[in-house]
C-alpha positions, 0 to 999 in steps of 0.5 A: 500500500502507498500513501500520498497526502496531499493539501499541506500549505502555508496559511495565516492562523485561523484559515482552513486546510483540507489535507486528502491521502489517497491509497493506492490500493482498496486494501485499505477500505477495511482498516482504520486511518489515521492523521499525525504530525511532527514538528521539528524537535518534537515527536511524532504525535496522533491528530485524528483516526476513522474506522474503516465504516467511518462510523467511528472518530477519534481526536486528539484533545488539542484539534477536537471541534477543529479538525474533522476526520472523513473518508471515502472507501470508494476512492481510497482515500482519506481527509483531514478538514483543519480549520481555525488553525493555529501557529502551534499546528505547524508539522509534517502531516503523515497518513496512515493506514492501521493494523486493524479496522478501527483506528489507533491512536499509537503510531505502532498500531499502524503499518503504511505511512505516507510521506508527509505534507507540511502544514505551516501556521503564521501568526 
């Protein structure tokens, strides 16, 4: 399976980005997905995951009512609406495609990485 995210830019704080990750394989449709970054210095962290229905979202506390986790099993790929972002959500943005169908919030509960697009928030 190949990842590639996509949508990363520069933006001023409070503006909107949709990141997008397309799979290349429908081998996906029946994992879970997930969203992290790491900002230089820092370790990698968890934003977002979805079940493989969709039907189940979790959030990292710091973007929860910011940022939104979808998905569309028929195109194999998977999104993250960030909006009212912040300077402190500058990162690499990596996708991920888990070990299981529901999502994990441990970066070991995920086998396919993408390599990353960058998101950065000015002030």
């Amino acid at each position: 399976v190949q990842l590639q995210a996509s949508g990363g830019g520069w933006v001023l704080s409070g503006d909107s980005l949709r990141l997008s990750c397309a799979a290349s394989k429908r081998t996906s449709s029946n994992n879970g997905m997930g969203w992290f970054r790491q900002a230089p210095g820092k370790e990698r962290e968890f934003v977002a995951s979805i079940s493989w229905r969709g039907d189940y979202t979790y959030y990292a506390n710091f973007v929860k009512g910011r940022f939104t986790i979808s998905r569309d099993n028929a195109k194999s790929t998977v999104y993250l609406q960030m909006n009212s972002l912040r300077p402190e959500d500058t990162a690499v943005y990596y996708c991920a495609v888990a070990r299981g169908s529901s999502g994990s919030s441990a970066p070991n509960g995920y086998n396919y990485w993408g390599r990353g697009t960058q998101v950065t928030v000015s002030s």
